[in-house]
VEXTOR-529526 format. One line per 10 residues: for each residue x negated, y, z of N, C-alpha, C. Coordinates in nm, 3 decimals, always signed. Layout:
residues N
X:Y:Z:X:Y:Z:X:Y:Z; ...
END
This chain:
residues 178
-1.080:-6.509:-2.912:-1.019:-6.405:-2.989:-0.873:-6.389:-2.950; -0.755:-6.521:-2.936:-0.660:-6.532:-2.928:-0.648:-6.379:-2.773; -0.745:-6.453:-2.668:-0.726:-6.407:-2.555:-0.753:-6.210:-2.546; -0.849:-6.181:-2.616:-0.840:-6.040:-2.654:-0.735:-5.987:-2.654; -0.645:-6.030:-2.825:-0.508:-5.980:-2.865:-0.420:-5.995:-2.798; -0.432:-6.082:-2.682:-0.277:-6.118:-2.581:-0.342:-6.010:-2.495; -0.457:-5.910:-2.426:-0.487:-5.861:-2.351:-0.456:-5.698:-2.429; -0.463:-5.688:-2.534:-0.442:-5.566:-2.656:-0.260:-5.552:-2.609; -0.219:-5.627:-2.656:-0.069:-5.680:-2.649:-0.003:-5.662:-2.552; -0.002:-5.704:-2.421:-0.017:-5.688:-2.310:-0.042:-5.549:-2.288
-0.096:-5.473:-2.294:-0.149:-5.339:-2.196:-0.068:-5.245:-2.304; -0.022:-5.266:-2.407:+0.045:-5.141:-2.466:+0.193:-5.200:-2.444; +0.264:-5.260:-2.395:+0.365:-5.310:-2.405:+0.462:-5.231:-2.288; +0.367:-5.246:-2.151:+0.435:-5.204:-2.050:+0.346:-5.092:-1.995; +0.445:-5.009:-1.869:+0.320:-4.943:-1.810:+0.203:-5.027:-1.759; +0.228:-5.081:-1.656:+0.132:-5.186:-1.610:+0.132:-5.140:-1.453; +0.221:-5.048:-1.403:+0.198:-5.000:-1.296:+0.153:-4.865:-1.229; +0.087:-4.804:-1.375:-0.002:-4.665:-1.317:+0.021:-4.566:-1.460; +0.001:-4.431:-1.385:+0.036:-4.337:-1.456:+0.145:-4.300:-1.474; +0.206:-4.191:-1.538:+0.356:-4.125:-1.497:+0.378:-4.100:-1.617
+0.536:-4.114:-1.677:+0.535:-4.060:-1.800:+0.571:-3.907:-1.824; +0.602:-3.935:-1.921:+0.622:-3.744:-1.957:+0.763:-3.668:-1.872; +0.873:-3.768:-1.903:+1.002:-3.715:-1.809:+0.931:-3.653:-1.692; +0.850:-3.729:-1.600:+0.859:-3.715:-1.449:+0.746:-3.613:-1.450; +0.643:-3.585:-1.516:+0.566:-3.486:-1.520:+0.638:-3.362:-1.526; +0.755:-3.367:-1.650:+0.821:-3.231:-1.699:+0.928:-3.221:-1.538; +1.025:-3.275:-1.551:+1.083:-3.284:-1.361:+0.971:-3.205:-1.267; +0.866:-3.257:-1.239:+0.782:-3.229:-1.111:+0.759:-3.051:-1.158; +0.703:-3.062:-1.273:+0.720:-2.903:-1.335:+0.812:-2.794:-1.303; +0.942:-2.835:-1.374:+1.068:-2.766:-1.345:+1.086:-2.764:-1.202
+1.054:-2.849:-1.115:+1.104:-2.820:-0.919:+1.058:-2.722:-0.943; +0.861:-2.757:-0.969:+0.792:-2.635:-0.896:+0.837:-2.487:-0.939; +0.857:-2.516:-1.062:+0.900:-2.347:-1.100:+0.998:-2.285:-0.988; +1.124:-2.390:-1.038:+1.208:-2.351:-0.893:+1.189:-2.304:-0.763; +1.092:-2.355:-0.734:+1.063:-2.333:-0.581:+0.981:-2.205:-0.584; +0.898:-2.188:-0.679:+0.841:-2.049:-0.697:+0.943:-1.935:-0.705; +1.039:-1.950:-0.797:+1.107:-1.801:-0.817:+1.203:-1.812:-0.675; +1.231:-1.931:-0.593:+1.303:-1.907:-0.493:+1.226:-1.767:-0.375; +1.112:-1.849:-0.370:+1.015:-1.828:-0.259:+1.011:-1.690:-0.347; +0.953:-1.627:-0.446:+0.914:-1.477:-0.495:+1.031:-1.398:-0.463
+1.197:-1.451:-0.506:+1.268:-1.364:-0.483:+1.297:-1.321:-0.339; +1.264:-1.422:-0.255:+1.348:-1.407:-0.095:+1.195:-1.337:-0.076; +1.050:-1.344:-0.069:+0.988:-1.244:-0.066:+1.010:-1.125:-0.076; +1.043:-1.065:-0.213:+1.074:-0.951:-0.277:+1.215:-0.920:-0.189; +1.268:-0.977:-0.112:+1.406:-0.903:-0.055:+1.357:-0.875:+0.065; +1.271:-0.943:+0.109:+1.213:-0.906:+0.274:+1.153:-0.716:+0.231; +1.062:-0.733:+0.130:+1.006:-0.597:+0.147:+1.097:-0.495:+0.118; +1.163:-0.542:+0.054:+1.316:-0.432:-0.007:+1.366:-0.360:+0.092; +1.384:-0.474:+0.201:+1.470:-0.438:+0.356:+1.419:-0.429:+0.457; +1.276:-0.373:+0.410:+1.228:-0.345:+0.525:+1.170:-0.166:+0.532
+1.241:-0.099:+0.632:+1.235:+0.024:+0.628:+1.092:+0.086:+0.614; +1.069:+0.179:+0.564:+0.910:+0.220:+0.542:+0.942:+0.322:+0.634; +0.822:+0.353:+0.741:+0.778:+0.403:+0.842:+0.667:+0.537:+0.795; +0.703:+0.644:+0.862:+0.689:+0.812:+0.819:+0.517:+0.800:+0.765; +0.454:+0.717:+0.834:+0.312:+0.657:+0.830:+0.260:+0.571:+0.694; +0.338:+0.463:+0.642:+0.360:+0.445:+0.495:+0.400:+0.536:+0.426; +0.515:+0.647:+0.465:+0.537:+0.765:+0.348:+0.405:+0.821:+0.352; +0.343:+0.869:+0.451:+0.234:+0.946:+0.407:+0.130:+0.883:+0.361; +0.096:+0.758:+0.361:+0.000:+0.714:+0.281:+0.047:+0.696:+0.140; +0.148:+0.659:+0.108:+0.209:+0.669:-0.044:+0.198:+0.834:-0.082
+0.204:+0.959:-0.002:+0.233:+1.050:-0.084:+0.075:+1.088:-0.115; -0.020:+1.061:-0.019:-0.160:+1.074:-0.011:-0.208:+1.003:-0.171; -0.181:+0.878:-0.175:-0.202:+0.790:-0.286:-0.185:+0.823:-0.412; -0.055:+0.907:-0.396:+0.035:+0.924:-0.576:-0.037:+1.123:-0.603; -0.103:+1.162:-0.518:-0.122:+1.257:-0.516:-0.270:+1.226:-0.551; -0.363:+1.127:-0.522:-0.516:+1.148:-0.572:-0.477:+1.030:-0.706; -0.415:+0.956:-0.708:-0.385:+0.896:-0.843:-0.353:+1.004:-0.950; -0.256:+1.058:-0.933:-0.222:+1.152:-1.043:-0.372:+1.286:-1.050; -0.433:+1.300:-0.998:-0.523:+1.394:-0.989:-0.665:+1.334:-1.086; -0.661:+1.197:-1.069:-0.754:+1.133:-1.137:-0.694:+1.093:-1.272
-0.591:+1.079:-1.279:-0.511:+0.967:-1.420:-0.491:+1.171:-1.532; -0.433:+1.262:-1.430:-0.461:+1.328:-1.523:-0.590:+1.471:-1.551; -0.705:+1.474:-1.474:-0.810:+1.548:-1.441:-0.748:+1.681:-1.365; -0.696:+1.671:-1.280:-0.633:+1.780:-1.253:-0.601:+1.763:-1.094; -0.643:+1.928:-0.999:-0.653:+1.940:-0.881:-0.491:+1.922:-0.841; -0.466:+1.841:-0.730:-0.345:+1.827:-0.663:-0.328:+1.878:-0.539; -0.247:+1.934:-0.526:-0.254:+2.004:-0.386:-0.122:+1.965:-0.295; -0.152:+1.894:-0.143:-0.027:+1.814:-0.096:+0.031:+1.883:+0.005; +0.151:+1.926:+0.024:+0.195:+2.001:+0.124:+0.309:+1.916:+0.200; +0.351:+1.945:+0.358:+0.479:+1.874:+0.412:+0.507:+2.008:+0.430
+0.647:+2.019:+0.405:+0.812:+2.071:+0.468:+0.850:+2.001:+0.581; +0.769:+2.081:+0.705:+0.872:+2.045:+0.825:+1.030:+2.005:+0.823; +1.091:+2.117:+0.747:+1.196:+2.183:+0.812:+1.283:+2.058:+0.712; +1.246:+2.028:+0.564:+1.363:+1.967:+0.475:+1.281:+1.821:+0.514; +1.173:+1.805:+0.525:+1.091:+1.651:+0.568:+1.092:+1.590:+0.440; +0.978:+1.665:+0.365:+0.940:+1.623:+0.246:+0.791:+1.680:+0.200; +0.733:+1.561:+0.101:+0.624:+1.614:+0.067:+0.589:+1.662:-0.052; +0.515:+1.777:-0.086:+0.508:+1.849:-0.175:+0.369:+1.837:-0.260; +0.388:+1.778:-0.365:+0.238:+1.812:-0.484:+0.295:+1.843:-0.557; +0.199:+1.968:-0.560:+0.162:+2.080:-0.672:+0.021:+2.101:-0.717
+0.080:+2.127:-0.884:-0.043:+2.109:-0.989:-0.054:+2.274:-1.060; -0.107:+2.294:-1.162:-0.102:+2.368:-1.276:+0.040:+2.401:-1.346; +0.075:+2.241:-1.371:+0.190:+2.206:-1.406:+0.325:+2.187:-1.413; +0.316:+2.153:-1.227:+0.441:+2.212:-1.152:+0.421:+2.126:-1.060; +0.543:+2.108:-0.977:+0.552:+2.034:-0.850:+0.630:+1.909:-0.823; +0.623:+1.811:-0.715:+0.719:+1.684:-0.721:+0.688:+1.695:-0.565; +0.869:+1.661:-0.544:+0.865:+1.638:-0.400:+0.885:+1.456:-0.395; +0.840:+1.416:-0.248:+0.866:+1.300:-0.199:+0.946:+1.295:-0.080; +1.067:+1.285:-0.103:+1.133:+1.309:+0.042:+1.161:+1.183:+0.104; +1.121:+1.216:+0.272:+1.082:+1.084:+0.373:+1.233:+1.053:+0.362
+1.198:+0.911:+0.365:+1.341:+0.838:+0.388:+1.413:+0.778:+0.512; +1.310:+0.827:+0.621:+1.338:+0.746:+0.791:+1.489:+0.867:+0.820; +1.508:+0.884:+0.880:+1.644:+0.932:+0.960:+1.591:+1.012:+1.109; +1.457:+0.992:+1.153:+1.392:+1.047:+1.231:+1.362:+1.176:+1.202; +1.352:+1.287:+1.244:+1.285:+1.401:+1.198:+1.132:+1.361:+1.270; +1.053:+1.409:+1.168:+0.896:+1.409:+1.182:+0.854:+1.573:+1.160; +0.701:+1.611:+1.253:+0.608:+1.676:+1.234:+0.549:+1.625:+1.157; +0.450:+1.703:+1.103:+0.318:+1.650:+0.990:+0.219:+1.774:+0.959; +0.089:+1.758:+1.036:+0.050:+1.858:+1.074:-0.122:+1.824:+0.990; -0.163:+1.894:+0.888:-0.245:+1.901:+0.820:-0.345:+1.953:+0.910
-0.466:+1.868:+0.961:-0.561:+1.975:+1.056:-0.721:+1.932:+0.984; -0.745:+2.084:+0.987:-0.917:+2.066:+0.942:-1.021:+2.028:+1.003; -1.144:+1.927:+0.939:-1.196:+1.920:+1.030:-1.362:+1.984:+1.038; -1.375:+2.131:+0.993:-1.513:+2.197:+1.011:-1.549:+2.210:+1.133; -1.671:+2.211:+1.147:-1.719:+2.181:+1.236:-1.758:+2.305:+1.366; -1.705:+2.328:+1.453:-1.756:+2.424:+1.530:-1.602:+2.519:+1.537; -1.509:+2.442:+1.519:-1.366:+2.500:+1.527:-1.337:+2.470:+1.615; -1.174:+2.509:+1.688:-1.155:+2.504:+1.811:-1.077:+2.318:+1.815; -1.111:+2.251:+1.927:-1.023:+2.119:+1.922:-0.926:+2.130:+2.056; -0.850:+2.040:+2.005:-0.764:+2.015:+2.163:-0.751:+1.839:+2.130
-0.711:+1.811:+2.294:-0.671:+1.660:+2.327:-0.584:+1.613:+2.309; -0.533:+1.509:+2.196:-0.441:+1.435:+2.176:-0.467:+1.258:+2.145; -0.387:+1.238:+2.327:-0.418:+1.076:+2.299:-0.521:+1.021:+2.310; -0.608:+1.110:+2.395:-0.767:+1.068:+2.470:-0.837:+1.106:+2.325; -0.822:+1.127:+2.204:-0.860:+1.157:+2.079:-0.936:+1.345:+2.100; -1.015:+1.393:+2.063:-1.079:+1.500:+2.028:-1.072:+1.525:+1.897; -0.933:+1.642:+1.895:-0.921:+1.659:+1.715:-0.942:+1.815:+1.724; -0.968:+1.843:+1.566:-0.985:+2.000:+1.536:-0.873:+2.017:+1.548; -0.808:+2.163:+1.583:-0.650:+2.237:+1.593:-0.647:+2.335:+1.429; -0.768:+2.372:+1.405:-0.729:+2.439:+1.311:-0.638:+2.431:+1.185
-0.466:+2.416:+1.177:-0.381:+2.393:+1.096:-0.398:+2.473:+0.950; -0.380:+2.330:+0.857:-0.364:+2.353:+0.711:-0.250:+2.362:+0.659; -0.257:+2.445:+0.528:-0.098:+2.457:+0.502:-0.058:+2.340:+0.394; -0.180:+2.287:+0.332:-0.189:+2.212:+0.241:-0.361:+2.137:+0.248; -0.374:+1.987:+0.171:-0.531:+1.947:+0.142:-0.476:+1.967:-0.026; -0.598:+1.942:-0.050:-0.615:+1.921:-0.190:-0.694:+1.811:-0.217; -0.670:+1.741:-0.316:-0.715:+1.641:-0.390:-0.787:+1.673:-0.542; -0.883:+1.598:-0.580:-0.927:+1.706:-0.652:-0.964:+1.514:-0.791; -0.995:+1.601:-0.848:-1.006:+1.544:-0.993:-1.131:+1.426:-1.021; -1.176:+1.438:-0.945:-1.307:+1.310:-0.896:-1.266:+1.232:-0.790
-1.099:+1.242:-0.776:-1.091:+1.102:-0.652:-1.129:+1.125:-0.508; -1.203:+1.262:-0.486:-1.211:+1.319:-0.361:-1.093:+1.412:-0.321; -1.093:+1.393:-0.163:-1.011:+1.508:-0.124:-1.100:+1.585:-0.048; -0.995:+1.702:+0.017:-1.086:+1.784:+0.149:-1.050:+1.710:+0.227; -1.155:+1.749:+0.339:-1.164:+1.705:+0.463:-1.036:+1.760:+0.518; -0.956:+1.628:+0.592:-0.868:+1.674:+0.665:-0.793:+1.524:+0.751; -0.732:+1.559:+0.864:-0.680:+1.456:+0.952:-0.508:+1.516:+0.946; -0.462:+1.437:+0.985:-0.291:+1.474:+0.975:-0.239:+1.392:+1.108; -0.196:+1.518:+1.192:-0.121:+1.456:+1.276:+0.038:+1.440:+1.276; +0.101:+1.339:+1.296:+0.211:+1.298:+1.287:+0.297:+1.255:+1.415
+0.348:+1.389:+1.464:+0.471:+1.362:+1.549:+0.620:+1.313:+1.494; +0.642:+1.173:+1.575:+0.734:+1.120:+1.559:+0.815:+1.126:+1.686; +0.950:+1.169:+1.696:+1.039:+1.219:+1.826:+1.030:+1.077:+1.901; +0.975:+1.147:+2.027:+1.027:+0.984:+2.142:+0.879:+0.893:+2.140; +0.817:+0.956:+2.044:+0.675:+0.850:+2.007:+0.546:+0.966:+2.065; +0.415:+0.873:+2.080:+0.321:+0.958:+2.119:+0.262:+0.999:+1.945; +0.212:+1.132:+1.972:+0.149:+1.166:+1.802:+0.095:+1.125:+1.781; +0.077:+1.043:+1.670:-0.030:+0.967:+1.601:-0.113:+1.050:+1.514; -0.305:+1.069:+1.535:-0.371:+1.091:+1.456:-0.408:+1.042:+1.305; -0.375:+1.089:+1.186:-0.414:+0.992:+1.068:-0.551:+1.013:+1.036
-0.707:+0.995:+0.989:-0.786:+1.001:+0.949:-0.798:+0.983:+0.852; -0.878:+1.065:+0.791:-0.879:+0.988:+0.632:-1.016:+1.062:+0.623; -1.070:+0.960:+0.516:-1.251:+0.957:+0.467:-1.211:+1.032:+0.345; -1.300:+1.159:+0.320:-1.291:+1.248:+0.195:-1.332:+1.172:+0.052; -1.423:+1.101:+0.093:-1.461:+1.035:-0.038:-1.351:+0.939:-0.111; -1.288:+0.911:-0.041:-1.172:+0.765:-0.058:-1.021:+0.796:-0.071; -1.023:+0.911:+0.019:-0.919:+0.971:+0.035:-0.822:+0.785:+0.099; -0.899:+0.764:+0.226:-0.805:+0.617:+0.284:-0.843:+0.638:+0.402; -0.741:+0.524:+0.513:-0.799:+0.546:+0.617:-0.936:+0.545:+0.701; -0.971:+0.607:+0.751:-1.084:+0.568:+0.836:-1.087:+0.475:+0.995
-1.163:+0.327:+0.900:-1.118:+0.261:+1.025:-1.172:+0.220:+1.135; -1.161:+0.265:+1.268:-1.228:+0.267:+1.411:-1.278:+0.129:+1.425; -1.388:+0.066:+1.474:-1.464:-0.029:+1.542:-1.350:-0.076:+1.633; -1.236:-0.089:+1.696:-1.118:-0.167:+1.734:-1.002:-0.203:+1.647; -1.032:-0.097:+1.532:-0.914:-0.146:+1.389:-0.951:-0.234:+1.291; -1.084:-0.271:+1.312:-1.199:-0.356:+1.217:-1.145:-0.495:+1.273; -1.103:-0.586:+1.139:-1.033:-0.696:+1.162:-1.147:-0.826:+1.061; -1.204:-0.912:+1.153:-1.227:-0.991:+0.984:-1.225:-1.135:+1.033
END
Protein backbone atom coordinates (compact mmCIF):
# COMPACT_ATOMS: atom_id res chain seq x y z
CA UNK A 1 0.00 0.00 0.00
CA UNK A 2 2.80 2.28 1.34
CA UNK A 3 4.40 1.71 -2.27
CA UNK A 4 1.17 2.77 -4.32
CA UNK A 5 0.94 6.25 -2.40
CA UNK A 6 4.74 7.01 -2.87
CA UNK A 7 3.95 6.14 -6.73
CA UNK A 8 0.43 8.54 -6.46
CA UNK A 9 2.85 11.11 -4.79
CA UNK A 10 5.50 10.91 -6.97
CA UNK A 11 3.76 11.36 -10.44
CA UNK A 12 1.71 14.47 -9.38
CA UNK A 13 4.57 16.22 -7.86
CA UNK A 14 6.78 16.73 -10.87
CA UNK A 15 6.48 16.66 -14.58
CA UNK A 16 8.31 13.49 -14.84
CA UNK A 17 9.78 14.44 -18.10
CA UNK A 18 6.87 14.48 -20.71
CA UNK A 19 4.29 16.70 -21.83
CA UNK A 20 4.35 20.55 -22.15
CA UNK A 21 2.73 22.92 -20.00
CA UNK A 22 0.33 25.52 -20.79
CA UNK A 23 2.97 28.62 -21.05
CA UNK A 24 4.81 26.79 -23.93
CA UNK A 25 1.69 25.60 -25.72
CA UNK A 26 0.25 29.35 -25.52
CA UNK A 27 4.11 30.71 -26.85
CA UNK A 28 4.13 28.01 -29.74
CA UNK A 29 0.51 29.52 -30.50
CA UNK A 30 1.33 33.17 -30.47
CA UNK A 31 4.74 32.46 -32.99
CA UNK A 32 2.43 30.72 -35.18
CA UNK A 33 -0.05 33.44 -35.40
CA UNK A 34 2.85 35.66 -36.04
CA UNK A 35 4.24 33.99 -38.70
CA UNK A 36 0.84 33.75 -40.36
CA UNK A 37 -0.10 37.46 -40.50
CA UNK A 38 3.64 38.01 -41.55
CA UNK A 39 3.49 35.57 -44.46
CA UNK A 40 -0.54 36.91 -45.41
CA UNK A 41 0.58 40.45 -45.34
CA UNK A 42 3.88 40.24 -47.56
CA UNK A 43 1.51 37.96 -49.77
CA UNK A 44 -1.15 40.53 -50.04
CA UNK A 45 1.69 43.20 -51.05
CA UNK A 46 3.08 40.98 -53.83
CA UNK A 47 -0.47 41.01 -55.53
CA UNK A 48 -0.97 44.74 -54.77
CA UNK A 49 2.30 45.38 -56.87
CA UNK A 50 1.82 43.50 -59.30
CA UNK A 51 0.56 45.26 -62.46
CA UNK A 52 -2.64 43.65 -64.00
CA UNK A 53 -2.17 42.93 -67.65
CA UNK A 54 -4.98 44.29 -70.46
CA UNK A 55 -5.83 40.29 -70.46
CA UNK A 56 -6.77 40.21 -66.59
CA UNK A 57 -8.71 43.58 -67.24
CA UNK A 58 -10.71 41.83 -69.64
CA UNK A 59 -11.41 38.90 -67.80
CA UNK A 60 -12.45 41.01 -64.70
CA UNK A 61 -14.69 43.20 -66.91
CA UNK A 62 -16.16 39.88 -68.58
CA UNK A 63 -16.71 38.56 -64.87
CA UNK A 64 -18.34 41.75 -63.13
CA UNK A 65 -20.49 42.00 -66.17
CA UNK A 66 -22.13 38.22 -66.06
CA UNK A 67 -22.01 38.53 -62.15
CA UNK A 68 -24.04 41.55 -62.04
CA UNK A 69 -26.40 40.13 -64.80
CA UNK A 70 -27.09 37.12 -62.62
CA UNK A 71 -26.99 38.82 -58.91
CA UNK A 72 -29.45 41.25 -60.48
CA UNK A 73 -31.72 39.27 -63.41
CA UNK A 74 -30.86 41.61 -65.82
CA UNK A 75 -29.24 41.60 -69.54
CA UNK A 76 -25.66 43.26 -69.53
CA UNK A 77 -24.28 44.44 -72.40
CA UNK A 78 -20.16 44.89 -72.58
CA UNK A 79 -18.62 47.33 -74.81
CA UNK A 80 -14.60 48.59 -75.24
CA UNK A 81 -13.72 52.30 -76.10
CA UNK A 82 -10.82 52.05 -78.27
CA UNK A 83 -10.15 55.51 -78.27
CA UNK A 84 -10.51 56.42 -74.04
CA UNK A 85 -9.42 52.37 -73.28
CA UNK A 86 -12.21 51.50 -71.23
CA UNK A 87 -14.89 49.10 -70.72
CA UNK A 88 -18.40 49.72 -70.91
CA UNK A 89 -21.61 47.80 -69.18
CA UNK A 90 -24.73 48.84 -69.86
CA UNK A 91 -28.05 47.80 -68.35
CA UNK A 92 -31.74 49.11 -68.23
CA UNK A 93 -30.38 50.98 -65.50
CA UNK A 94 -27.47 52.70 -66.67
CA UNK A 95 -23.88 52.20 -67.31
CA UNK A 96 -20.29 51.63 -65.45
CA UNK A 97 -17.12 52.07 -67.01
CA UNK A 98 -13.88 50.02 -66.15
CA UNK A 99 -11.01 51.91 -67.21
CA UNK A 100 -7.72 49.76 -68.15
CA UNK A 101 -5.06 50.68 -65.95
CA UNK A 102 -1.77 49.49 -68.16
CA UNK A 103 -0.18 52.72 -69.80
CA UNK A 104 -0.11 50.70 -73.11
CA UNK A 105 -2.78 51.64 -75.51
CA UNK A 106 -4.76 48.43 -76.45
CA UNK A 107 -7.21 47.24 -79.33
CA UNK A 108 -10.12 45.09 -78.20
CA UNK A 109 -11.93 43.73 -80.86
CA UNK A 110 -15.31 41.90 -80.12
CA UNK A 111 -15.56 39.19 -83.07
CA UNK A 112 -18.52 36.84 -83.80
CA UNK A 113 -18.42 33.59 -84.15
CA UNK A 114 -21.56 32.35 -86.68
CA UNK A 115 -20.87 30.13 -88.67
CA UNK A 116 -20.33 30.53 -92.44
CA UNK A 117 -18.94 34.22 -91.93
CA UNK A 118 -16.00 35.53 -93.41
CA UNK A 119 -12.51 34.51 -91.28
CA UNK A 120 -9.05 35.75 -91.60
CA UNK A 121 -5.54 34.46 -90.14
CA UNK A 122 -4.27 35.52 -86.99
CA UNK A 123 -1.35 33.69 -85.40
CA UNK A 124 -1.76 30.40 -87.43
CA UNK A 125 -5.40 30.75 -85.53
CA UNK A 126 -8.65 30.72 -88.03
CA UNK A 127 -10.95 33.40 -86.49
CA UNK A 128 -14.35 34.90 -87.68
CA UNK A 129 -13.68 38.83 -88.81
CA UNK A 130 -17.12 39.67 -88.39
CA UNK A 131 -16.72 42.75 -85.69
CA UNK A 132 -19.09 43.36 -82.69
CA UNK A 133 -19.86 46.50 -81.25
CA UNK A 134 -20.76 44.95 -78.02
CA UNK A 135 -21.61 40.89 -76.42
CA UNK A 136 -24.17 40.62 -74.15
CA UNK A 137 -24.49 38.71 -71.13
CA UNK A 138 -27.66 37.70 -70.28
CA UNK A 139 -29.51 36.81 -67.01
CA UNK A 140 -28.97 32.92 -66.90
CA UNK A 141 -25.13 33.27 -66.66
CA UNK A 142 -24.86 32.85 -70.46
CA UNK A 143 -23.31 35.08 -72.86
CA UNK A 144 -23.27 35.36 -76.81
CA UNK A 145 -21.03 33.76 -78.66
CA UNK A 146 -18.07 35.75 -79.12
CA UNK A 147 -14.00 35.74 -79.19
CA UNK A 148 -12.12 39.08 -78.48
CA UNK A 149 -9.13 39.90 -80.03
CA UNK A 150 -6.64 41.89 -78.20
CA UNK A 151 -3.95 43.96 -79.79
CA UNK A 152 -1.32 44.93 -77.57
CA UNK A 153 1.42 47.55 -79.31
CA UNK A 154 4.83 45.71 -79.99
CA UNK A 155 2.98 42.29 -79.05
CA UNK A 156 1.51 39.66 -81.46
CA UNK A 157 -2.63 39.80 -81.07
CA UNK A 158 -3.79 37.63 -78.80
CA UNK A 159 -7.06 35.63 -79.48
CA UNK A 160 -9.42 35.44 -76.22
CA UNK A 161 -12.03 32.55 -76.40
CA UNK A 162 -14.60 32.25 -74.33
CA UNK A 163 -17.33 29.24 -73.92
CA UNK A 164 -20.99 30.84 -74.07
CA UNK A 165 -22.24 28.73 -71.45
CA UNK A 166 -19.55 29.84 -68.77
CA UNK A 167 -18.84 32.86 -70.15
CA UNK A 168 -14.64 31.61 -69.24
CA UNK A 169 -11.91 30.72 -71.07
CA UNK A 170 -11.86 28.04 -73.48
CA UNK A 171 -9.03 25.87 -72.83
CA UNK A 172 -6.90 24.30 -75.85
CA UNK A 173 -5.48 20.58 -75.40
CA UNK A 174 -1.77 22.48 -74.93
CA UNK A 175 -3.32 24.90 -72.14
CA UNK A 176 -4.71 21.74 -70.26
CA UNK A 177 -2.45 21.52 -67.18
CA UNK A 178 -2.98 18.69 -64.46
Amino acid sequence: MNFYRRLLLDSTRGRGGSGFTLIEIVVVIALMGVLATVLAVGASRLMVDREESPEDMFWFAVGEARKFALQHEIDVTLSFDNDEQVFIAATDLGTREVPLPSQQPITLDFLGVTAGEQTILIGGSLVEANLLSAVKFFRDGTCSPFRARLDIEGKQPLVLEIDPWTCAPILRDEERRF
